[in-house]
C-alpha positions as CSV (number, residue, x, y, z in Angstrom):
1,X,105.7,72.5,-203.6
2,X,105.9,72.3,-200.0
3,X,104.1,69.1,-198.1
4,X,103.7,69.8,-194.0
5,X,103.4,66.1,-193.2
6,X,103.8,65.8,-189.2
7,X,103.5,69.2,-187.3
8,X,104.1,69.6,-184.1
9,X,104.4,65.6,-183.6
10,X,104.5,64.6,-179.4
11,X,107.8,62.7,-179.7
12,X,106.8,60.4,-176.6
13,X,104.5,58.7,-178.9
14,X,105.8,56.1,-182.0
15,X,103.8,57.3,-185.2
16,X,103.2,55.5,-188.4
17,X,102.6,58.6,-191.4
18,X,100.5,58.2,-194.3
19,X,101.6,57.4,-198.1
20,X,102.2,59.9,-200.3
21,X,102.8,59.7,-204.3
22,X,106.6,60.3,-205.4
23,X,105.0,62.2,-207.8
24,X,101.8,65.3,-206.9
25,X,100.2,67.6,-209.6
26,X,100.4,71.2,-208.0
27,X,96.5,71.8,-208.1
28,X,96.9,75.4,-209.5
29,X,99.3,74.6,-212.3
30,X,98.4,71.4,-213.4
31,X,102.4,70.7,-213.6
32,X,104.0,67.7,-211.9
33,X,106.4,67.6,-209.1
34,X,108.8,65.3,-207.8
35,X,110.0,64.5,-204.1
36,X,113.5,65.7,-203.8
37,X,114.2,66.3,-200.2
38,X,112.8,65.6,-196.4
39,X,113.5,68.2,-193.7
40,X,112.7,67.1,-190.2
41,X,113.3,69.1,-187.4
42,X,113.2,68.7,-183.5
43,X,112.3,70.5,-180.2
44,X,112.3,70.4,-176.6
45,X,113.2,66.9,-176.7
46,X,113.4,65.3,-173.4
47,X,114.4,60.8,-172.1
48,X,117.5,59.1,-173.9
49,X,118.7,61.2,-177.3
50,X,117.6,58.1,-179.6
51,X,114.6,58.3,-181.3
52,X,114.7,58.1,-185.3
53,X,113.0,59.3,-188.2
54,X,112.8,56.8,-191.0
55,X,111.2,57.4,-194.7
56,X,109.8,54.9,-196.7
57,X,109.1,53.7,-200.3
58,X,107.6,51.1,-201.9
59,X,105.9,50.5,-204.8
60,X,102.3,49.3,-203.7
61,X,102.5,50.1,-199.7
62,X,102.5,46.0,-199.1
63,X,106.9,46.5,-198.7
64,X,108.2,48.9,-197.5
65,X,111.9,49.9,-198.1
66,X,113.8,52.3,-195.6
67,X,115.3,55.3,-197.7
68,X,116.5,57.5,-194.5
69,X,116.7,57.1,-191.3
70,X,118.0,60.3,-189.1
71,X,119.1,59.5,-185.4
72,X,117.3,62.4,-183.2
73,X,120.6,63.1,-181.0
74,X,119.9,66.3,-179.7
75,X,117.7,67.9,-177.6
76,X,117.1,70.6,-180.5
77,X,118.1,71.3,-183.9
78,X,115.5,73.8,-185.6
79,X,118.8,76.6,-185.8
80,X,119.7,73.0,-187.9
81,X,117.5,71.4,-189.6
82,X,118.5,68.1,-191.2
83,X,117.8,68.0,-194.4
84,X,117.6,64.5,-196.4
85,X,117.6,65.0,-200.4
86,X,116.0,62.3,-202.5
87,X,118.0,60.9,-205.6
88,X,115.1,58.3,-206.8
89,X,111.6,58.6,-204.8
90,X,109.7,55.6,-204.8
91,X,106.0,55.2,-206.4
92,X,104.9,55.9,-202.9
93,X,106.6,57.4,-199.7
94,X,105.6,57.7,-196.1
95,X,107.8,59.2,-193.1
96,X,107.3,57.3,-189.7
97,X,108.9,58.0,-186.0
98,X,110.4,56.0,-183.7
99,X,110.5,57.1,-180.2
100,X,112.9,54.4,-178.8
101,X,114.2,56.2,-175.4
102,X,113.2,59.6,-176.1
103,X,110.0,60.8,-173.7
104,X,109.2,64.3,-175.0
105,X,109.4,67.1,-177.2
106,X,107.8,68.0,-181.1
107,X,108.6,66.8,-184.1
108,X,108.2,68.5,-187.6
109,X,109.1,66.6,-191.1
110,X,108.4,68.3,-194.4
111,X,108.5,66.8,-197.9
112,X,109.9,69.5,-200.6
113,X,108.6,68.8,-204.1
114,X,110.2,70.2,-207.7
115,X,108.6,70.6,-210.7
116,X,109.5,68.0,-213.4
117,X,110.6,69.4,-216.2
Protein backbone atom coordinates (compact mmCIF):
# COMPACT_ATOMS: atom_id res chain seq x y z
CA UNK A 1 0.00 0.00 0.00
CA UNK A 2 1.07 3.21 -1.04
CA UNK A 3 0.31 6.43 1.51
CA UNK A 4 0.79 10.06 -0.54
CA UNK A 5 1.31 12.06 2.62
CA UNK A 6 2.63 15.68 1.49
CA UNK A 7 2.23 16.46 -2.29
CA UNK A 8 3.43 19.05 -3.77
CA UNK A 9 4.57 20.62 -0.27
CA UNK A 10 5.76 24.79 -0.75
CA UNK A 11 9.20 24.13 0.85
CA UNK A 12 9.39 27.97 2.02
CA UNK A 13 6.95 27.07 4.57
CA UNK A 14 7.89 24.65 8.02
CA UNK A 15 5.04 21.88 8.12
CA UNK A 16 4.03 19.72 10.98
CA UNK A 17 2.22 16.17 9.16
CA UNK A 18 -0.38 14.25 10.67
CA UNK A 19 -0.05 10.81 12.67
CA UNK A 20 -0.39 7.82 11.00
CA UNK A 21 -0.70 4.09 12.47
CA UNK A 22 2.57 1.84 11.97
CA UNK A 23 0.12 -0.53 11.15
CA UNK A 24 -3.26 0.19 8.23
CA UNK A 25 -5.75 -2.50 7.20
CA UNK A 26 -5.89 -2.18 3.25
CA UNK A 27 -9.72 -1.41 3.01
CA UNK A 28 -10.27 -3.86 0.15
CA UNK A 29 -8.52 -6.83 1.63
CA UNK A 30 -9.10 -6.58 5.00
CA UNK A 31 -5.19 -7.66 5.42
CA UNK A 32 -2.73 -5.63 7.46
CA UNK A 33 0.23 -3.75 6.42
CA UNK A 34 3.28 -2.49 7.96
CA UNK A 35 5.38 0.80 7.30
CA UNK A 36 8.61 -0.25 5.75
CA UNK A 37 10.05 2.65 3.96
CA UNK A 38 9.69 6.71 3.40
CA UNK A 39 10.47 8.20 0.01
CA UNK A 40 10.74 11.88 -0.08
CA UNK A 41 11.61 13.68 -2.95
CA UNK A 42 12.52 17.41 -3.92
CA UNK A 43 12.03 20.05 -6.72
CA UNK A 44 12.94 23.38 -7.83
CA UNK A 45 14.34 24.17 -4.59
CA UNK A 46 15.54 27.63 -4.21
CA UNK A 47 17.59 29.88 -0.52
CA UNK A 48 20.49 27.89 1.36
CA UNK A 49 20.42 23.83 0.47
CA UNK A 50 19.42 23.01 4.23
CA UNK A 51 16.16 22.23 4.93
CA UNK A 52 15.32 18.53 6.44
CA UNK A 53 12.85 16.06 6.47
CA UNK A 54 12.40 14.31 9.78
CA UNK A 55 9.91 11.19 10.64
CA UNK A 56 8.56 10.54 13.80
CA UNK A 57 7.33 7.84 16.20
CA UNK A 58 5.92 7.55 19.28
CA UNK A 59 3.74 5.57 21.04
CA UNK A 60 0.78 7.92 22.07
CA UNK A 61 1.70 11.31 19.98
CA UNK A 62 2.58 13.11 23.60
CA UNK A 63 6.74 12.10 22.54
CA UNK A 64 7.92 12.10 19.75
CA UNK A 65 11.14 10.18 18.79
CA UNK A 66 13.16 11.28 15.49
CA UNK A 67 13.54 8.00 13.22
CA UNK A 68 15.04 9.95 10.01
CA UNK A 69 16.05 12.86 9.25
CA UNK A 70 17.24 13.59 5.41
CA UNK A 71 19.30 16.81 4.81
CA UNK A 72 17.59 18.46 1.44
CA UNK A 73 21.11 19.36 -0.21
CA UNK A 74 20.20 19.73 -3.58
CA UNK A 75 18.27 21.78 -5.64
CA UNK A 76 16.55 18.42 -7.11
CA UNK A 77 16.64 14.83 -6.70
CA UNK A 78 13.34 13.30 -8.17
CA UNK A 79 15.96 11.30 -11.07
CA UNK A 80 16.95 10.30 -7.02
CA UNK A 81 14.74 9.76 -4.77
CA UNK A 82 15.90 9.09 -1.17
CA UNK A 83 14.47 6.37 0.03
CA UNK A 84 14.42 5.76 4.04
CA UNK A 85 13.45 1.93 4.92
CA UNK A 86 11.91 1.31 8.30
CA UNK A 87 13.31 -1.67 10.47
CA UNK A 88 10.73 -1.17 13.64
CA UNK A 89 7.77 1.56 12.93
CA UNK A 90 6.53 3.02 15.93
CA UNK A 91 2.67 2.62 17.16
CA UNK A 92 2.26 5.92 15.37
CA UNK A 93 4.38 7.86 12.74
CA UNK A 94 4.15 11.38 11.35
CA UNK A 95 6.71 13.09 8.69
CA UNK A 96 7.36 16.83 9.37
CA UNK A 97 9.67 19.55 7.30
CA UNK A 98 11.92 21.87 8.28
CA UNK A 99 12.66 24.68 5.99
CA UNK A 100 15.78 26.11 7.86
CA UNK A 101 17.45 28.31 4.94
CA UNK A 102 15.71 26.93 2.01
CA UNK A 103 13.08 29.62 0.33
CA UNK A 104 11.31 27.57 -2.38
CA UNK A 105 10.56 24.60 -4.27
CA UNK A 106 8.00 21.29 -3.68
CA UNK A 107 8.24 18.68 -1.51
CA UNK A 108 6.74 15.07 -1.95
CA UNK A 109 7.17 12.22 0.97
CA UNK A 110 5.46 8.89 0.54
CA UNK A 111 5.02 6.10 3.14
CA UNK A 112 5.25 2.51 1.47
CA UNK A 113 3.35 -0.13 3.39
CA UNK A 114 3.75 -4.29 3.24
CA UNK A 115 1.44 -6.75 4.03
CA UNK A 116 2.16 -8.60 7.23
CA UNK A 117 2.35 -11.92 6.82
Amino acid sequence: MILAVIKRHDMSNDLTGVWHAGQIKDPRTGKMHELIQMQSSWNSVTGGLHGHVILEGSVDVTIPSEIANILINSANNEANANIFNVVAPSNLNRVNYLKHTVTGGRLTVTLFYKEVR
